[in-house]
DSSP file (Angstrom, degrees, kcal/mol; ACC not computed):
  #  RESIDUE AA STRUCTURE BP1 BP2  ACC     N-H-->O    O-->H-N    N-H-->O    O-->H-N    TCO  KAPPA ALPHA  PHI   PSI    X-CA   Y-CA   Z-CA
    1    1 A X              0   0    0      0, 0.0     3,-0.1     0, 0.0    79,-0.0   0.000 360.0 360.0 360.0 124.2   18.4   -0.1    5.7
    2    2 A X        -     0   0    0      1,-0.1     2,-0.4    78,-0.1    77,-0.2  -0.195 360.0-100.4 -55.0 146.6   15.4   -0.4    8.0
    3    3 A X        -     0   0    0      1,-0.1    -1,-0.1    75,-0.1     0, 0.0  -0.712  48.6-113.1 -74.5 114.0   12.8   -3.5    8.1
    4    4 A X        -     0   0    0     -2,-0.4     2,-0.6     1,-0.1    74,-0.1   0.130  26.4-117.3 -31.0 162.4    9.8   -2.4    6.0
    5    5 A X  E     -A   77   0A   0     72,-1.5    72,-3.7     2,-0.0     2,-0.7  -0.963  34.1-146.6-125.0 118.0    6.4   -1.8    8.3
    6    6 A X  E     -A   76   0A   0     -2,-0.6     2,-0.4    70,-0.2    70,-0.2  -0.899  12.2-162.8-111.9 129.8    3.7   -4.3    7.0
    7    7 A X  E     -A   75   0A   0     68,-1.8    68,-1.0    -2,-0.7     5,-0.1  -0.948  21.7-147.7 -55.5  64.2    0.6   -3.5    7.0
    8    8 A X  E     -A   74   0A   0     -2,-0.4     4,-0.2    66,-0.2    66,-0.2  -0.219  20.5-158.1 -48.9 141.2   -2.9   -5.8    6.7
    9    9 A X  S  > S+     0   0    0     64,-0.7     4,-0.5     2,-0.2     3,-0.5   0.751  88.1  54.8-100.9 -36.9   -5.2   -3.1    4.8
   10   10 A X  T  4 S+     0   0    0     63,-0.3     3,-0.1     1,-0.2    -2,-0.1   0.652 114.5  39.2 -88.4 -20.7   -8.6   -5.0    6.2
   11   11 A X  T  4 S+     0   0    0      1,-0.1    -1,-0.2     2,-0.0    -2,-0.2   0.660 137.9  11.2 -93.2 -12.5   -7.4   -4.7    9.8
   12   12 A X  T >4  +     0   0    0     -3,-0.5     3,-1.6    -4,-0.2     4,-0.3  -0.141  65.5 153.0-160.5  39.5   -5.7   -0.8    9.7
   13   13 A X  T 3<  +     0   0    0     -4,-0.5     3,-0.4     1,-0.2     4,-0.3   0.603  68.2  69.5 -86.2  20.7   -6.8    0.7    6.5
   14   14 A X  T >> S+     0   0    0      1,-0.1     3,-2.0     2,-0.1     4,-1.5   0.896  79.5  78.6 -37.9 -59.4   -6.5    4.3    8.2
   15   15 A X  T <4 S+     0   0    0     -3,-1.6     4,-0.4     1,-0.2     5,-0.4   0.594  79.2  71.4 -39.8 -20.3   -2.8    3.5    8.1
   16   16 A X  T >> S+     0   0    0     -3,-0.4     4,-2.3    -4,-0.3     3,-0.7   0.930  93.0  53.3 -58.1 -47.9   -3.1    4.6    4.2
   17   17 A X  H <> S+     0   0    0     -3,-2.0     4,-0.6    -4,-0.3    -2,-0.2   0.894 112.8  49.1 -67.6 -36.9   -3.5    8.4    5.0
   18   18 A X  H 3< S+     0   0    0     -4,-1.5    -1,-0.3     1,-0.1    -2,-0.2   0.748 117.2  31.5 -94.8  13.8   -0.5    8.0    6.9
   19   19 A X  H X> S+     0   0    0     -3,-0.7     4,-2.9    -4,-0.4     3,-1.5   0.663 101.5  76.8-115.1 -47.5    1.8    6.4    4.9
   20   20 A X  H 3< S+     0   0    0     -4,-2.3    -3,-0.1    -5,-0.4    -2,-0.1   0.793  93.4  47.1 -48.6 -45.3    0.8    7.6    1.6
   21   21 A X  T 3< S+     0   0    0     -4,-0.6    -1,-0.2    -5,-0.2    -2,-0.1   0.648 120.3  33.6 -62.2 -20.0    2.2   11.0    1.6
   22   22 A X  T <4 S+     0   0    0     -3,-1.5     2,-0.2    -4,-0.1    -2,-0.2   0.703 111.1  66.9-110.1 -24.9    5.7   10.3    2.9
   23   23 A X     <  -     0   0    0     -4,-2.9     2,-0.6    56,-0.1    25,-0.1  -0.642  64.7-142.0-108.2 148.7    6.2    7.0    1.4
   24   24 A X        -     0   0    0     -2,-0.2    54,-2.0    54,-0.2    20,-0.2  -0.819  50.3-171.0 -92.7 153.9    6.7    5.1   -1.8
   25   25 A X  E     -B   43   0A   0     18,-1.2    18,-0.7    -2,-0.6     2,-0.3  -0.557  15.0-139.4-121.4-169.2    4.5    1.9   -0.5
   26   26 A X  E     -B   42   0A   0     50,-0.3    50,-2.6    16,-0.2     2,-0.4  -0.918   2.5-153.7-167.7 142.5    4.0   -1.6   -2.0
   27   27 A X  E     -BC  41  75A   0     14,-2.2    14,-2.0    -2,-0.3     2,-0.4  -0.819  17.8-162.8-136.3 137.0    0.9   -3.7   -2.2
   28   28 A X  E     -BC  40  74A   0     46,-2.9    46,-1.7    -2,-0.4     2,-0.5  -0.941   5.6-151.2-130.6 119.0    1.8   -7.7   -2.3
   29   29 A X  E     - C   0  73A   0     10,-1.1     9,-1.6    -2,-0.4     2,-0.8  -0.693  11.5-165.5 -58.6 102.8   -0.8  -10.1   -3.4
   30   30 A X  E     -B   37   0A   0     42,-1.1     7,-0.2    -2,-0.5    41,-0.0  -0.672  26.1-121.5-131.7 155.2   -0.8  -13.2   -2.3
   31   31 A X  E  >> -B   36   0A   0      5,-4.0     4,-1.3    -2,-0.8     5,-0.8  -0.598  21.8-152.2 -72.4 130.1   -2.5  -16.5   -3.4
   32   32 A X  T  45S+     0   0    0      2,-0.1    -1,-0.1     3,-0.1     5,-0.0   0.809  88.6  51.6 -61.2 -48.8   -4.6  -17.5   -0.2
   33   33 A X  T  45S+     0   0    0      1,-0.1    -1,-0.1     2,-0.1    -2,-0.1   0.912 123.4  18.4  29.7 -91.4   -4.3  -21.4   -1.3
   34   34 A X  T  45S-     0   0    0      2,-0.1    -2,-0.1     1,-0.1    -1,-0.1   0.943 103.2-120.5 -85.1 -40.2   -0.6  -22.1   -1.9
   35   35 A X  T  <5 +     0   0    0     -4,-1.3     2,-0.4     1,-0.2    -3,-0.1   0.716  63.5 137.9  88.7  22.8    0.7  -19.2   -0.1
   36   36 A X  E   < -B   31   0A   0     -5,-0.8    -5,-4.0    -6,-0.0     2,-1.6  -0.690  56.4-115.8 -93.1 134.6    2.3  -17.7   -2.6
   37   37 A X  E     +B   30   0A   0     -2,-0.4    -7,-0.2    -7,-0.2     3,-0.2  -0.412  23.5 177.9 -99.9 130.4    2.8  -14.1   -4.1
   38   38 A X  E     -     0   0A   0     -2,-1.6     2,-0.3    -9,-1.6    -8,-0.1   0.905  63.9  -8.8 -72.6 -89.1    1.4  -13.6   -7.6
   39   39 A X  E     -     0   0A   0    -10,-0.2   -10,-1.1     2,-0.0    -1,-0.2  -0.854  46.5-142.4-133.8 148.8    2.3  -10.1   -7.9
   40   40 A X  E     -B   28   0A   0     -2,-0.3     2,-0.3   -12,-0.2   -12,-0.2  -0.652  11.5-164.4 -99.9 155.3    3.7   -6.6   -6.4
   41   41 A X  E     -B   27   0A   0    -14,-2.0   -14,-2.2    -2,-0.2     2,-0.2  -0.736  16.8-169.5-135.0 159.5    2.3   -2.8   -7.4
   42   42 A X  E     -B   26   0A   0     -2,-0.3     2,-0.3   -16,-0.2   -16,-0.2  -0.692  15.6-164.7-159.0 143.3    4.7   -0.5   -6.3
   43   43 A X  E     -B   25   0A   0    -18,-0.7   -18,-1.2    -2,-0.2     2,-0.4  -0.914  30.0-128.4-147.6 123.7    4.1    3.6   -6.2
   44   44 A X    >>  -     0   0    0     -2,-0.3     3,-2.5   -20,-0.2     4,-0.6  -0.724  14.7-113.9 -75.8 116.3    7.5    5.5   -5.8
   45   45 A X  H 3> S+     0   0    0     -2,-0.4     4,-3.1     1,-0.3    -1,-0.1   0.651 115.5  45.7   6.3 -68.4    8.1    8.1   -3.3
   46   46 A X  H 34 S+     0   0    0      1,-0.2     4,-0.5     2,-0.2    -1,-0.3   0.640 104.5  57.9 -79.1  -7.4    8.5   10.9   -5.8
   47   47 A X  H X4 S+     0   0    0     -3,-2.5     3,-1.3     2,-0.2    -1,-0.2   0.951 108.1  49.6 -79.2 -46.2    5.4    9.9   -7.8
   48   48 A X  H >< S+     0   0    0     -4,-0.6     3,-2.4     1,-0.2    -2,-0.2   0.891 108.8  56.9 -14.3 -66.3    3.5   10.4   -4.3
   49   49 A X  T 3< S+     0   0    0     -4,-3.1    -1,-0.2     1,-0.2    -2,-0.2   0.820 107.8  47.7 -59.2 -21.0    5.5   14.2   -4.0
   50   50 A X  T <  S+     0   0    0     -3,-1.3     2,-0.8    -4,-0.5    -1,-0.2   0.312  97.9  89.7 -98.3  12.8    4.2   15.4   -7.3
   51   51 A X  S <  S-     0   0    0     -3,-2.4     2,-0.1    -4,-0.1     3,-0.1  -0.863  73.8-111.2-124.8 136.9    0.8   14.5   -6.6
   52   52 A X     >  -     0   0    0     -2,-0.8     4,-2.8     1,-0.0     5,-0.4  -0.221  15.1-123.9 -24.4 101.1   -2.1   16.5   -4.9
   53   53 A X  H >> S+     0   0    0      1,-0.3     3,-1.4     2,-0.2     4,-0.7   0.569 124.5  45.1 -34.7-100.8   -4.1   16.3   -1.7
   54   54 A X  H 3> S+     0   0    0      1,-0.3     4,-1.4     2,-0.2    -1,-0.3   0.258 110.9  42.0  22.6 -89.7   -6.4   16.2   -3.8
   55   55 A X  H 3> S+     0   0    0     -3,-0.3     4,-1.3     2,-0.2    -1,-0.3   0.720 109.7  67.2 -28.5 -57.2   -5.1   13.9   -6.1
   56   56 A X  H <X S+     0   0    0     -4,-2.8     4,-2.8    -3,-1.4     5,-0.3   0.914 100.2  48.9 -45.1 -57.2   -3.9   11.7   -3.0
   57   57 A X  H  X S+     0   0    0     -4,-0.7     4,-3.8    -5,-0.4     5,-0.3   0.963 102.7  52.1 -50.0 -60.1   -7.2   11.0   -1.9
   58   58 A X  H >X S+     0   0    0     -4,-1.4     3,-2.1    -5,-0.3     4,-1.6   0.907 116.9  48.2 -44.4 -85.3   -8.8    9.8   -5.1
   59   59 A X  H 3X S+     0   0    0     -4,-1.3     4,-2.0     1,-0.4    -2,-0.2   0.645 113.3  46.2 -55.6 -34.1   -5.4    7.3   -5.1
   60   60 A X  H 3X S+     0   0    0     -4,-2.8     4,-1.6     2,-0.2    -1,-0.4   0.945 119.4  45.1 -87.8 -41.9   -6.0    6.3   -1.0
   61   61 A X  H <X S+     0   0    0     -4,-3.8     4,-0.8    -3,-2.1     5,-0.3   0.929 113.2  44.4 -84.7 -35.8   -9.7    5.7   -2.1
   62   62 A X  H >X S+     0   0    0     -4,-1.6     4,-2.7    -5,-0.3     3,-0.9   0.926 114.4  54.4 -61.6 -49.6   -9.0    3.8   -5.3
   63   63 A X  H 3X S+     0   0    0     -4,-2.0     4,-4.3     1,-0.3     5,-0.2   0.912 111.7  42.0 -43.2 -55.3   -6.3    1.8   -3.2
   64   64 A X  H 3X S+     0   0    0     -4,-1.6     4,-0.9     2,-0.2    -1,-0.3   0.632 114.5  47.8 -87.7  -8.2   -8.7    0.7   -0.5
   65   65 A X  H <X S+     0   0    0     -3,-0.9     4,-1.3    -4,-0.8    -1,-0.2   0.780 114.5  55.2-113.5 -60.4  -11.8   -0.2   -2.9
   66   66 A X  H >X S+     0   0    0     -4,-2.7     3,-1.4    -5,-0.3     4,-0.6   0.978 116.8  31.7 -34.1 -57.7   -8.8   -2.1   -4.9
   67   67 A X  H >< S+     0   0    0     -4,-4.3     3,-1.2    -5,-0.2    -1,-0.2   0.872  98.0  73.6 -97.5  -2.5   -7.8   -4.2   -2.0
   68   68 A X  H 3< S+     0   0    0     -4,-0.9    -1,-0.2    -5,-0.2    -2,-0.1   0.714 103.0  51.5 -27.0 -42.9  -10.9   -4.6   -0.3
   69   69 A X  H << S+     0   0    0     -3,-1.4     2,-0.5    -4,-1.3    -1,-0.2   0.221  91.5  82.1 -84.8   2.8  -11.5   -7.3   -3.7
   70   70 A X  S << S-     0   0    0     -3,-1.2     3,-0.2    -4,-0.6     0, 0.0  -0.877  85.7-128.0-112.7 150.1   -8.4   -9.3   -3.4
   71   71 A X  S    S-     0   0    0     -2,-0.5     2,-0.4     1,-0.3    -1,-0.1   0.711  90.0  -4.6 -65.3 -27.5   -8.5  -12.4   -0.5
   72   72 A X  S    S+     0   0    0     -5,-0.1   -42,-1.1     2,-0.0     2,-0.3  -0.801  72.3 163.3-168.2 134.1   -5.5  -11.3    1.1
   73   73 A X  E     - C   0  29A   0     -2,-0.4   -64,-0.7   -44,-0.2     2,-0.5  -0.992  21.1-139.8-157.0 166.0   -3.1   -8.7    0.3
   74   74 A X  E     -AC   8  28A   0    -46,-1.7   -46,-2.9    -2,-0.3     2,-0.5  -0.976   6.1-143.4-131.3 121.9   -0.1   -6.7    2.4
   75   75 A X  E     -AC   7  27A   0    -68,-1.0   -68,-1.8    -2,-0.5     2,-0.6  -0.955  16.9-170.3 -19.0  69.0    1.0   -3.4    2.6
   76   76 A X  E     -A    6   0A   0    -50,-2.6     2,-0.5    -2,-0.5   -50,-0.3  -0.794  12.0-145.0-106.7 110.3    4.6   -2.9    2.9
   77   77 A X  E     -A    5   0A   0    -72,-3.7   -72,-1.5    -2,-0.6   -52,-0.2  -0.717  19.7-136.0 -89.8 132.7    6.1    0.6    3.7
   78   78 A X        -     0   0    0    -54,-2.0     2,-0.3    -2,-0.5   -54,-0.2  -0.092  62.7  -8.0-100.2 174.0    8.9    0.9    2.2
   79   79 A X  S    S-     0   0    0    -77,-0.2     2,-0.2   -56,-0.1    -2,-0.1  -0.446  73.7-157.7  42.1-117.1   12.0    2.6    4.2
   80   80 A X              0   0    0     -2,-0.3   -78,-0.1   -76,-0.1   -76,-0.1  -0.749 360.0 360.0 140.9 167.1   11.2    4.0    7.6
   81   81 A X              0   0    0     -2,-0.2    -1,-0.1     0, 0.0    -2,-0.1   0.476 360.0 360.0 -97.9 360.0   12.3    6.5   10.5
C-alpha cells in the first residue's frame, strides 16, 4: 500500500479537480492550537464513480468554500499510482 499524497487546499486547491474523479479523498481537520485532529470526512471512491461532472463540480466547489472556513485543514489522497 502506497503513502497517501497530502495536500494543503489553501496552497494547491486546483489539485481538487484532479483528484476528485479518481479518488476516494479525505479532508483532516486539525486544531491549529494543540495540534491535534478533531475530525476526518471521508468520500469513497465509488461514491465519486456514480456521481456527475456535473454533480462533481457542485461537490469540488462545496469542498473548497468548506475548507476555505476551517484554520487549517489537509487533504489526503487516498491510494495512489
Amino acid at each position: 500500500m502506497s503513502n497517501p499524497t497530502v495536500i494543503h487546499p489553501h496552497d494547491r486547491p486546483d489539485d481538487l479537480a484532479i483528484l476528485m474523479p479518481t479518488s476516494g479523498y479525505t479532508v483532516q481537520y486539525v486544531d491549529g492550537e494543540r495540534g491535534e485532529v478533531t475530525h476526518l470526512d471521508r468520500v469513497a471512491p465509488e461514491s465519486l464513480a456514480r456521481t456527475g461532472r456535473r454533480e462533481l463540480r457542485l461537490m469540488e466547489t462545496l469542498l473548497k468554500e468548506a475548507l476555505a472556513n476551517v484554520q487549517d485543514a489537509w487533504l489526503i489522497k487516498e491510494g495512489g499510482q
